[in-house]
C-alpha positions, 0 to 999 in steps of 0.5 A: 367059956373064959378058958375056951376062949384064952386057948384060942389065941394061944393056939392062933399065936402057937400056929403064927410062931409055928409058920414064922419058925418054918418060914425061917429055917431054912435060912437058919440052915443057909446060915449053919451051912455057911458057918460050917464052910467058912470054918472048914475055909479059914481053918488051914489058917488057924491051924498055921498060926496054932503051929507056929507057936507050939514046938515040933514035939508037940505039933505032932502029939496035938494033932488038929488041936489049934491052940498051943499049951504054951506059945513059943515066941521064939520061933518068929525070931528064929524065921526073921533072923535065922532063915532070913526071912526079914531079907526075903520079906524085903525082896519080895516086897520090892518085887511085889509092888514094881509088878503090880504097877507095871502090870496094872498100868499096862493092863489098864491101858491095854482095856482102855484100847480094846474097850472104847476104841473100834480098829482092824484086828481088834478080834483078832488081838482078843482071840490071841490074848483069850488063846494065852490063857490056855498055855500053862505057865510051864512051857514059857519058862525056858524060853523067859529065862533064856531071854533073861539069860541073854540080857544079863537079867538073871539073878537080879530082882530087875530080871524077876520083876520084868519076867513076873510082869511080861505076861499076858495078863488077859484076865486083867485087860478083860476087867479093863475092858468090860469096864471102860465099855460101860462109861457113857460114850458121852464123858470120851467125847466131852474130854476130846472136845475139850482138847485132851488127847490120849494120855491125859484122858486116860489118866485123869478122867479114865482111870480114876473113874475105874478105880474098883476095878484097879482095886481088883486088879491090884489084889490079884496081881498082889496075891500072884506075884506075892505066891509066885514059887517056880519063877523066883526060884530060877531067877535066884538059883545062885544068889539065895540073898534074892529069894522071895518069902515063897521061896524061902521056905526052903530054908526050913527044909533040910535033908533029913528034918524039916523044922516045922515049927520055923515054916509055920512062923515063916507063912504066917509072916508071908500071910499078914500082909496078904490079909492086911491088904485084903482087908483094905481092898474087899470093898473095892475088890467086890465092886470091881468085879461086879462092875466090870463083869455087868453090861 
């Protein structure tokens, strides 16, 4: 009866542990699921930094093997100095944040307007602006550098910066402005009768409040801007000492070889700053999403 009576407990527990096990698997799953895409996601990125550290011989020979046999510093010196890219880095730089300010300003304002204030045409300004986003960036080249052309602004990083922020935008004056419809009509109403006009209340009481959405806007203007291949390209076909990281590529590319190694060190530096600032906004970034998308 004693060892009847110590197996049913055992039993019972065995039946519990069972149950839990069950009842949690398919989280284990969810979790390798997961795990497995987020291998799959980040692995290019790997591979990239294995690669730059390896030679070309041996970039071939290894396949899809990410860590070198003997890391070869030498191909970061070769991408600073050689290929310039400590020239381009600075470009793009430049280019990088005078774009971001300028469009995230604008933006902003611009959600601001649609957002809290009621005027004839508004729909009409919303449904252009929604119609650009279905002109591919291709067709507006020609006529953005023929502008660029008649003002001068060809190769030059202020005719790079200006063509790069001209855009509509519309994905970021939409986050604005989704946004600003969500602040209490209260809060407007309080600092006009305090006596701020249009600008103070936008500055100092609207746009701190949208600070996660600022945060978003700036992330993906940054990654935009930083990317940006086809327009740089054309604003320094005769001036190679203004190219940015993206077209600096390049540089690594030749008629008959491509030094594989140098490109690899070249999109890992292009890389480090995209993830840095990343790293400093996701926070933000995942608010201002989630904010300016509920209502």
């Amino acid at each position: 009866m004693t060892s009847i009576a110590r197996t049913a407990p055992d039993s019972a527990r065995q039946r519990s542990r069972a149950s839990r096990l069950l009842r949690r698997l398919p989280w284990w799953i969810a979790a390798l699921l997961l795990a497995g895409g987020c291998f799959l996601w980040i692995y290019p990125f790997l591979w990239t930094i294995g690669a730059s550290l390896k030679t070309a011989p041996e970039i071939f020979s290894d396949g899809l093997d990410v860590i070198p046999k003997s890391p070869v510093w030498v191909n970061y010196g070769r991408a600073w100095n050689d290929a310039h890219f400590g020239e381009y880095l600075r470009n793009t730089v430049i280019v990088t944040v005078a774009t971001v300010i300028i469009v995230v300003v604008r933006s902003a304002m611009a959600g601001y307007v649609l957002g809290r204030y009621r005027f004839r045409g508004r729909r009409v300004v919303l449904v252009v602006l929604v119609a650009t986003l279905l002109v591919p960036t291709g067709y507006t080249i020609i006529p953005v550098v023929d502008i660029a052309q008649r003002l001068h602004l060809l190769n030059s990083l202020t005719g790079m910066v200006i063509a790069l922020s001209g855009g509509a935008h519309v994905a970021l004056t939409l986050l604005y402005m989704g946004y600003f419809r969500r602040i209490p009509t209260e809060l407007f109403e309080s600092a006009q009768l305090d006596g701020a006009g249009f600008l103070t209340t936008f500055f100092r009481i609207m746009l701190p409040l949208a600070t996660p959405v600022t945060a978003s806007a700036t992330l993906l203007t940054f990654l935009n801007t930083w990317n940006a291949f086809f327009l740089p390209l054309v604003f320094t076909f005769s001036r190679p000492d203004l190219r940015t990281v993206s077209v600096g590529m390049l540089a690594f590319s030749g008629e008959y070889s491509t030094d594989w190694p140098g490109m690899a060190a070249g999109a890992a530096i292009s890389l480090a700053p995209v993830i840095i600032l990343f790293f400093v906004l996701q926070r933000y970034f995942v608010e201002g999403i989630a904010g300016a998308v509920k209502n």
